[in-house]
N, C-alpha and C positions, 0 to 999 in steps of 0.2 A: 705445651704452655700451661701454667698455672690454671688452675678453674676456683672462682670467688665469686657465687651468688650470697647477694646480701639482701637477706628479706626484712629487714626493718625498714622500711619505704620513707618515714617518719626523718632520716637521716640523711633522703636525696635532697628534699625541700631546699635548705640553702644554696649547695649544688647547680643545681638547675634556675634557680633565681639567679645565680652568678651568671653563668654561663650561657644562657640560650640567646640565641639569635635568631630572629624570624624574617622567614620571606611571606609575606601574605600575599599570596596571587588572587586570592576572593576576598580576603577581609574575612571577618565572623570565627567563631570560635567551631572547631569541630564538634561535630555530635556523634553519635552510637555507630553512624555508618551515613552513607554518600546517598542525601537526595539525589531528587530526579535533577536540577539545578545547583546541587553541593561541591564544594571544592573534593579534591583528591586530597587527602592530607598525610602528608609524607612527612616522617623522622627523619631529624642524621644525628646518629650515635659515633660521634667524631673527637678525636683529640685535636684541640687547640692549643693544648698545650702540656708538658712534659716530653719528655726522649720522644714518641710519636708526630710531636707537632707538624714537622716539615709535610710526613704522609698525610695528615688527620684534615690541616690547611688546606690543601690543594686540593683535598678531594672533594672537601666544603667548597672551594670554587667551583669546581667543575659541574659539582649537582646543582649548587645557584643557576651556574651561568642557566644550564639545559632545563631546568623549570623557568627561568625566567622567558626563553625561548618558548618555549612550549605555553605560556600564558600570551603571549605576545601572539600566537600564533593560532589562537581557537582554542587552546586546551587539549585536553585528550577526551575523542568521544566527545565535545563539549563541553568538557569537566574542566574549569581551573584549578591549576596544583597549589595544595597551599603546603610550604616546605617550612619547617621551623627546626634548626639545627640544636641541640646541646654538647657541650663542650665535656669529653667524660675522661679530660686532664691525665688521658694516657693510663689509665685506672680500670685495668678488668671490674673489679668492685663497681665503681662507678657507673660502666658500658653498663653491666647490669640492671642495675640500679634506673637508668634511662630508659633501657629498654623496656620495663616494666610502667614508668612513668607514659611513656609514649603508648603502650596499647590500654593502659586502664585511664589513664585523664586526657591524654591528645585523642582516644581513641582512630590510631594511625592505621591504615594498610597496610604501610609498607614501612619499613626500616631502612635506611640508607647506611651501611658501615656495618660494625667498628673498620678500622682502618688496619687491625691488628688481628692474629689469631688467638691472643692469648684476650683478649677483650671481646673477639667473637665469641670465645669459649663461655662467658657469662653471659653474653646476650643471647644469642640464640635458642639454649632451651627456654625460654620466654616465650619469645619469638613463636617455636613450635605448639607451647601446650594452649596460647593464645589463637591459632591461626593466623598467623602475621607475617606475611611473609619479608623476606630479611636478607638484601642482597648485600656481603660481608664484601667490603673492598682487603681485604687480607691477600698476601701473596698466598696463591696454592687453595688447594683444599683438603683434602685427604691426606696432604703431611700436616696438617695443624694438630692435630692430636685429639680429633672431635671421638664421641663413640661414635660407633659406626650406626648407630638407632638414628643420628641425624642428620647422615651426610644425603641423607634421601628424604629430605622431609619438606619443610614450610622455609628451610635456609639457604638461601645459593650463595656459588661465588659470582661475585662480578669482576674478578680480572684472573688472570695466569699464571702459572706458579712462574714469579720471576726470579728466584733463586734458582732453580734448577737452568733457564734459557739462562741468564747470565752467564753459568758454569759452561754450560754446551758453546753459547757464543763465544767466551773466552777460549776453547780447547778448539773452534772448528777454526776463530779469525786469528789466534795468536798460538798457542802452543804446538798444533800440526803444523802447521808455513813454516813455523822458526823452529821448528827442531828442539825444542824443550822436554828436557826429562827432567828435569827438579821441578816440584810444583810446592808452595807451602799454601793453605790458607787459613785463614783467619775469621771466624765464625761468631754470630750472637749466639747468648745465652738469651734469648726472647722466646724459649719452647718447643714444641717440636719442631715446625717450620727450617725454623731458623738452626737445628742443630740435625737436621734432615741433609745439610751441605755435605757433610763428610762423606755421609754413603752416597750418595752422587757424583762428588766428585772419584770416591774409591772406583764407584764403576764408571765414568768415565775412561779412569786413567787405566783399566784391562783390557777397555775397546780400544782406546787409543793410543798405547802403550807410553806413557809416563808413569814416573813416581809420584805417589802424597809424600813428600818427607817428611812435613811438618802440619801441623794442626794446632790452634788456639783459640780460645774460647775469653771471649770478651763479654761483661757485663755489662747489662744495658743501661745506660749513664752512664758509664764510667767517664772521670775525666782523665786519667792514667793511664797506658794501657805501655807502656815503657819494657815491664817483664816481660809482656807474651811478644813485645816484637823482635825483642834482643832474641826470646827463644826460637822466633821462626826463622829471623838470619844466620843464627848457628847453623841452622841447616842449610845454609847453602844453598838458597833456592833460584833458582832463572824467574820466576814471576811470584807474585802473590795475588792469592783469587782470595776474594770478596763475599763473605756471606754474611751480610750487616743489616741491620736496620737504616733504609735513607737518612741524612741528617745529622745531627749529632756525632751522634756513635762514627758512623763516617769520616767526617772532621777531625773528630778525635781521632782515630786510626790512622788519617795521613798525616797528619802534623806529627805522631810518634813516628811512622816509619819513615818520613822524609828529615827527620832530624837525626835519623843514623844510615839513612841511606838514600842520597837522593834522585837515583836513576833508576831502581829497580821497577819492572810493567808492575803493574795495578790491575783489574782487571775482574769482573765487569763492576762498575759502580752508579748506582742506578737512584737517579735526580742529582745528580751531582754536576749537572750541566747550570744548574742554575745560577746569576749571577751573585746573588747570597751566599749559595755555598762555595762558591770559586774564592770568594772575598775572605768568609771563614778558613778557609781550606791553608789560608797561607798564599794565596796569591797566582794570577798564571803559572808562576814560577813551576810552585809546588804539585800545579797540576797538570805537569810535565809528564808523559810516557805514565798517564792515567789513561784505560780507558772505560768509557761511561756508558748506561745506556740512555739512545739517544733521547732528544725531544723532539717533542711533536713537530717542531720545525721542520727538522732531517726526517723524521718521519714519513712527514708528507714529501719533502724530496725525493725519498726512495723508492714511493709508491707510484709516484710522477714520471720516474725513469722506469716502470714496470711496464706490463704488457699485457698481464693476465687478467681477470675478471673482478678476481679478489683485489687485486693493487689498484686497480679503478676505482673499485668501491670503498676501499683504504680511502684512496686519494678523496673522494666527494666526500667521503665521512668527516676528514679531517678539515675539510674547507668549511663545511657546515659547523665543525666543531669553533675556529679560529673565527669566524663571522656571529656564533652565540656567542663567545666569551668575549669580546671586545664591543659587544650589544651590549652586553652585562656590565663594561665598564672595568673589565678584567683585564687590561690590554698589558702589562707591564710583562717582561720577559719571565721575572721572576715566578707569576701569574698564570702565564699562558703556553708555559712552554711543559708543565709537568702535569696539569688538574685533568687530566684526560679518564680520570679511574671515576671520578662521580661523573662527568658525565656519561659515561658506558654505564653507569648504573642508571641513569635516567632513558638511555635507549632501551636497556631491557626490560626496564617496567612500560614504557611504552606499546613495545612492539606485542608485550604478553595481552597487557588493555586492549590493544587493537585487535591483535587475533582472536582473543578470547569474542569480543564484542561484547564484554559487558564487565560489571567492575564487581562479581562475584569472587572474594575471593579466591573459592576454592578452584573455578574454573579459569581464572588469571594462573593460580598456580601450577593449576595441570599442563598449561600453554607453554611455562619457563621451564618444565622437567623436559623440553622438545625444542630450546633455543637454537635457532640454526641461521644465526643473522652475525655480522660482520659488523663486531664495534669497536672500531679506529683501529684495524689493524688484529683484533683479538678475531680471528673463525668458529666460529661455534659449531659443533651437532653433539648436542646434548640428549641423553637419553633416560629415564627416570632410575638407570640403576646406574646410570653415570653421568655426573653434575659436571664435570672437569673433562669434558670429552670434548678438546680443543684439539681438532688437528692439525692448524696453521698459525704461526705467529709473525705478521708482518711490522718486526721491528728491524732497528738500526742503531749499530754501533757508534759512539762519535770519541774524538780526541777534544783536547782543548786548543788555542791556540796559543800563542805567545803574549796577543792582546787579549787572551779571557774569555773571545767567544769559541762556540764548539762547530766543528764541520764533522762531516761525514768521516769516519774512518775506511778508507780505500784498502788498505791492505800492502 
């Protein structure tokens, strides 16, 4: 993904006057660092708005709801979080630009987001030369195209490379069972991440023996995208896998390829559950022999039908999760069924506060190079020369229905 630090500071001021939104869990304005009675004061370097927004949104819910939680409930340590969002309008430039604002005038801890990696990729070295540590809601880590001086530093991720599980979901629930050799997909241009699909899916399909036939590469906004679908149906494909940006871009995708074909699988397509995006999408209709990955709903149904230690712990997580966000005042489907990425970001600043036992930076961040905690379904054991060392993902596939809402995909 692109990388745009912009140091003329002088040119966020507007920006950030537009844009922020604050939770003050203590009231009072932040100082140099955390009295003995000081609030925790937390950033979110979020998109509200541009191609990002559907991610940037929901994740802005999810970290409200879980500090509002967390103030409601002692604080952490006794600390009130005071969370105050800016909106970095899907804008690497921008995220930068924030992230700078947030540790020289919020003077924050912690950074919540970008939502994206090519927006990571401006924030973060900030982030690091600050001691800030900076949990990036970005799919993946190590395919985002960071140098490798960072992937070990003051930056984590807070969720899973969901690009690659989509791809694997797709090939273990749909392409093995049904005997499919033609595979095409259909890729962002949003940076490494996102153009990371091909060789994923390439190896995928020599373990599993399918063909790529087809690959295209979609710009992100685009509202077009008519050529690359006519060129991936040339080839003749049994499915088309999914390597997009939620939202938008998505939208756009179906509405092109179910106007020239409207049965072909879909396959995985991830917040597409929502009832917004079903309504954009072109209707149940359209989101026919789509399938998604799930929400938190089926989620927790899955976890509920498990047996193991981790799916218990799924399941409490996720109860706890659905009992803050409707405390928050989050309750709408659109709401509560995808914002689960900031609050996983608010369990790991927590869990690291509490281990650590004390709200010293450097020794909160020594505790997150060692996360080994279960948030909603994400398993952690993290090690300091590996950030990304998830070796469980308890998610779940879903279809749509004919009325719009999503169930379980059985198989």
């Amino acid at each position: 993904m692109s990388r745009s630090i912009r140091r003329r500071v002088f040119a966020f001021f507007a920006v950030a006057a537009a844009g922020a939104l604050a939770l003050a869990g203590c009231g009072g304005s932040a100082g140099s660092g955390t009295s003995a009675s000081g609030p925790i004061v937390i950033c979110g370097d979020l998109a509200l708005a541009g191609p990002y927004a559907q991610i940037g949104e929901t994740d802005n819910w999810g970290a409200t709801a879980f500090f509002k939680h967390v103030n409601a409930t002692g604080g952490i340590m006794g600390h009130k979080v005071q969370y105050t969002v800016f909106n970095n309008q899907s804008s690497a430039a921008q995220s930068g630009l924030i992230a700078r604002k947030c540790v020289q005038q919020l003077h924050a801890k912690f950074i919540v987001g970008p939502e994206s990696g090519a927006d990571t990729m401006s924030a973060l070295p900030i982030a690091i030369a600050y001691h800030t540590i900076l949990i990036s809601l970005s799919s993946g880590w190590a395919t985002n195209g960071y140098p490798a001086s960072e992937l070990n530093s003051w930056g984590f991720p807070g969720f899973y490379d969901v690009f690659y599980q989509d791809q694997l979901a797709s090939v273990q629930n749909l392409i093995v069972p049904r005997h499919y050799t033609r595979v095409a997909l259909l890729e962002d241009n949003c940076g490494s991440v996102c153009l990371a699909n091909k060789g994923s899916v390439q190896q995928l399909a020599a373990k599993y023996h399918f063909q790529l036939v087809a690959t295209q590469i979609d710009q992100v906004g685009a509202t077009d995208i008519t050529p690359q679908v006519l060129a991936l149906l040339a080839a003749k494909p049994q499915i088309i896998l999914f390597g997009l940006v939620p939202g938008t871009d998505s939208i756009t995708a179906i509405r092109a390829i179910r106007a020239q074909n409207p049965t072909i699988p879909i396959s995985e397509c991830s917040a597409c559950e929502l009832p917004s995006f079903v309504a954009a999408a072109g209707g149940a209709k359209a989101m026919q022999n789509i399938y998604v990955l799930g929400s938190m709903q089926n989620w927790l149904t899955a976890a509920q039908q498990g047996t193991t230690p981790q799916a218990e712990a799924t399941a409490a997580g996720l109860e706890a999760y659905f009992a803050g966000m409707r405390a928050a005042g989050l309750s709408s489907e659109n709401q509560i069924d995808n914002s689960q990425e900031g609050w996983d970001a608010g369990l790991e600043i927590q869990w690291a506060i509490k281990s650590a036992g004390t709200l010293d930076e450097t020794a909160v961040m020594h505790k997150l190079q060692h996360l080994n905690i279960n948030t909603l379904g994400i398993v952690w054991d993290r090690t300091p020369a590996n950030y990304e060392n998830i070796p469980q993902v308890l998610a779940a596939m879903e279809i749509i229905n004919p009325d719009g809402t999503a169930a379980l995909y059985k198989g």
